[in-house]
N, C-alpha and C positions, 0 to 999 in steps of 0.2 A: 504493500500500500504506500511504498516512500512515495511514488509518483503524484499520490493528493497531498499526503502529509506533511512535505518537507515545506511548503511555503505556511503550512499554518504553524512549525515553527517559527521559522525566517520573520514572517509580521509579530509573529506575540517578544521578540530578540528587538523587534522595529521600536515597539509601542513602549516595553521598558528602556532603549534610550532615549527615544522622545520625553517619558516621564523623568527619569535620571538627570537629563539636563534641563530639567524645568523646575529643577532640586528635588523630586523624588515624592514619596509621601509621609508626608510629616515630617520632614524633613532630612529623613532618609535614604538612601539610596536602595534600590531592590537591586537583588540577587539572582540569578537566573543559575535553575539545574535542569539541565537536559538529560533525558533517557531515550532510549530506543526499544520501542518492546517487539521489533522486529517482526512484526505480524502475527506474531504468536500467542496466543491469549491468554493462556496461563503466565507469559511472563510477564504481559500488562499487570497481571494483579500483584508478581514480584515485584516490579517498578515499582508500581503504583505504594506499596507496603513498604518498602526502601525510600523514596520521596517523604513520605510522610512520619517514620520513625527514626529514620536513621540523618537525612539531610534537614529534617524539620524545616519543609516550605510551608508555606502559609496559604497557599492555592493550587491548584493545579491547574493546567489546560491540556486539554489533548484529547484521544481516543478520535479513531476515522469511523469506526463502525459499530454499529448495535453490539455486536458480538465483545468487542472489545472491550465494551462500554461495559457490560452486563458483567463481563470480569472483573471489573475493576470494581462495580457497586455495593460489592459487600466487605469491600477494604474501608470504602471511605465512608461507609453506616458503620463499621467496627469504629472507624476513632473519630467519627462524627467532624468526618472534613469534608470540603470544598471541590468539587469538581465542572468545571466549567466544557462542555461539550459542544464543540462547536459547528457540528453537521448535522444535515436532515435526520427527522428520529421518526420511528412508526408508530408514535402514543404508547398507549397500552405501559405507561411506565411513570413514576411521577417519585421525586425522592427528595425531600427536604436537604439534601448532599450533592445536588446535581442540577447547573444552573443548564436548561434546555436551549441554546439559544439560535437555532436555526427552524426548518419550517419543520410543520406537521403536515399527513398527508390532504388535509384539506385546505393549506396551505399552498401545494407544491403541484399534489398528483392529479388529485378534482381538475383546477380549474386548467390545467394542461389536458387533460384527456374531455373535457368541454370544447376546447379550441379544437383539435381533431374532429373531433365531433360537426363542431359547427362550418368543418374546412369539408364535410362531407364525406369523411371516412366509416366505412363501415363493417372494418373485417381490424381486429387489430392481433397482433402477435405481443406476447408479454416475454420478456425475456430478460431475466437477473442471474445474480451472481447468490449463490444458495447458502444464504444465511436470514438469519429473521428479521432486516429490516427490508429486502423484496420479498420475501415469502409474506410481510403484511402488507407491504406497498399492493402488491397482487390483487390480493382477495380484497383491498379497499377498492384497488380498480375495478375488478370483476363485477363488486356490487354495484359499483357505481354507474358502468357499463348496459350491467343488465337490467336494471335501474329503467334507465334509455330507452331501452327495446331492443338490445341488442344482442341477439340468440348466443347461443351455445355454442353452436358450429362455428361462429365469429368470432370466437375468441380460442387463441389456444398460448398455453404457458409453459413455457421451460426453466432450467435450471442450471447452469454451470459450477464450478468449480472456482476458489479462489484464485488468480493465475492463471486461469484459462485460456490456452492461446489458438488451439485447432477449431475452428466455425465451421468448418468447410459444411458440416452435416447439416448444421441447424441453418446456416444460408442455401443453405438447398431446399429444404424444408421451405425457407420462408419466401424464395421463389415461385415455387408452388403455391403457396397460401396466394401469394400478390400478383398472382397469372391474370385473375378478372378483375384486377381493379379495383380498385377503393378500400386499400390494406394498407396500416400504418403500423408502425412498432412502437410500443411503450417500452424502454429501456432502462432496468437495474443495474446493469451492469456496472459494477465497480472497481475503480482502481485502473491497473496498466492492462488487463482485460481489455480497454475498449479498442486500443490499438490496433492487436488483429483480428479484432471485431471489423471497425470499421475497411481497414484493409480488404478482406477478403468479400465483403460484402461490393466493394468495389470490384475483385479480381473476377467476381462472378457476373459481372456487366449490371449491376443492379445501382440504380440512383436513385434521387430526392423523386426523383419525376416517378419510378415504378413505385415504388414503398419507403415514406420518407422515416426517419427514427428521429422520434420524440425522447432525449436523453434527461434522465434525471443525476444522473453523477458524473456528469462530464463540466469540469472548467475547464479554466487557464492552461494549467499545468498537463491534462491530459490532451489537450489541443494542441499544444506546439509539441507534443511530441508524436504527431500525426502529420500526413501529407495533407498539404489544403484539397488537390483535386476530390479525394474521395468523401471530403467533409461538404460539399458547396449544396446546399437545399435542406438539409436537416436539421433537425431541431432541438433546442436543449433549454430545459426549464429550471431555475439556481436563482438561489438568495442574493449571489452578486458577480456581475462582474466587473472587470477595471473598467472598460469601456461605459458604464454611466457615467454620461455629460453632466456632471452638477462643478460649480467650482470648487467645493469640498473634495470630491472625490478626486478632482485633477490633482486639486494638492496634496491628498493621499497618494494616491500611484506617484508622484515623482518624488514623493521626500521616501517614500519604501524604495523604490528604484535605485535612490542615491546611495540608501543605507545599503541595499544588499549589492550596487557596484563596489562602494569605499571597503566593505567586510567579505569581497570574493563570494557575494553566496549565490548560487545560480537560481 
């Protein structure tokens, strides 16, 4: 997961020297300890348990995924700390230990699979990466889908693996699906997965124009590490990207920019 992860380091390294040289809080300067829990879920709760006993931080930030998340939740209800999560969550979870702060699915998923909807689609393919925040992103879709009017046969859902790099199957598969038209994809996919996701979807001559994918975990960071060609017509629904025109945000992306040119950080 470094491919989402390593910039939601990189800004939270941004945000403590912006505060540090604005003298800190209370007149302190903050600390910053970095871990790595490597994808690994049991080592997140290692971290997470190392972080809060033995380096005594006073917050956390971090975790990419439900899964990871859910590891960590019964470290930080044992010593009754601070966790700050900062990507889309499936509900279903609420903890006096865990500030939630990205969207929920009727934040994110709903009003994305509306818009399809309303673009006239009516055959949709679900397809995530197999852990529990697409397995509920799903079945929120599904209801919400069939909700609609939109049968059974028009919907079908699969499952990868974290790391997933072979599609060849399941775009063939979704070829099939998108033969008659009016077939979109709602996208779980997570992490460096979408890579030869989108790659191969491209290798198998399929565009925005035959079956376009509505992505829910795709930014920044998994975009530039794709070729543009095979990305041009499709779709991706997110809490933010750099490109919002506000002049807040300009000055956000160029003073992060500066900091991650002056500190080597890619």
């Amino acid at each position: 997961m470094a491919i989402s992860e390593t910039s939601l380091k990189d800004v939270v390294l941004y945000a403590v020297d912006e505060i540090n040289a604005a003298g800190g809080v209370l007149g302190r300067k903050i600390e910053v300890v970095v871990e790595d829990g490597a994808s690994n879920w049991p080592l997140f709760a290692e971290k997470a348990r190392k972080l809060i006993t033995s380096d005594k931080v006073s917050v956390v930030f971090g975790c990419w995924t439900s899964v990871s998340r859910k590891s960590v939740l019964p470290v930080f209800e044992e010593y009754n700390h601070l966790l700050f999560y900062p990507v889309q969550y499936e509900g279903e979870e609420q903890s006096k230990n865990v500030f939630y702060t990205a969207a929920t699915p009727n934040q994110q998923l709903v009003p994305a699979a509306q818009h399809m909807l309303d673009e006239g689609y009516k055959k949709f393919y679900l397809l995530g990466t197999d852990y529990v925040f697409p397995r509920t992103a799903n079945k929120v879709l599904k209801a919400f889908l069939k909700a609609k009017g939109v049968p059974d046969e028009n919907i079908i859902e699969k499952y990868t693996a974290f790391d997933h790099s072979d599609y060849q199957t399941y775009v063939q598969e979704i070829k099939k699906f998108a033969a008659g038209g009016d077939a979109c994809i709602l996208s779980t996919i997570n992490g460096s997965s979408n890579v030869p996701f989108y790659k191969e979807f491209a290798n198998q001559g399929l565009t925005a124009g035959d079956c376009p994918i509505m992505a829910f975990s795709v930014a920044e960071d998994e975009l530039r590490a794709m070729d543009i060609p095979p990305l041009v017509g499709h779709l991706a629904c997110w809490n933010y990207y750099q490109s919002i025109d506000t002049p807040d945000n300009q000055a956000f992306v160029s003073g992060f920019q500066a900091f991650c040119t002056k500190n080597n950080l890619k």
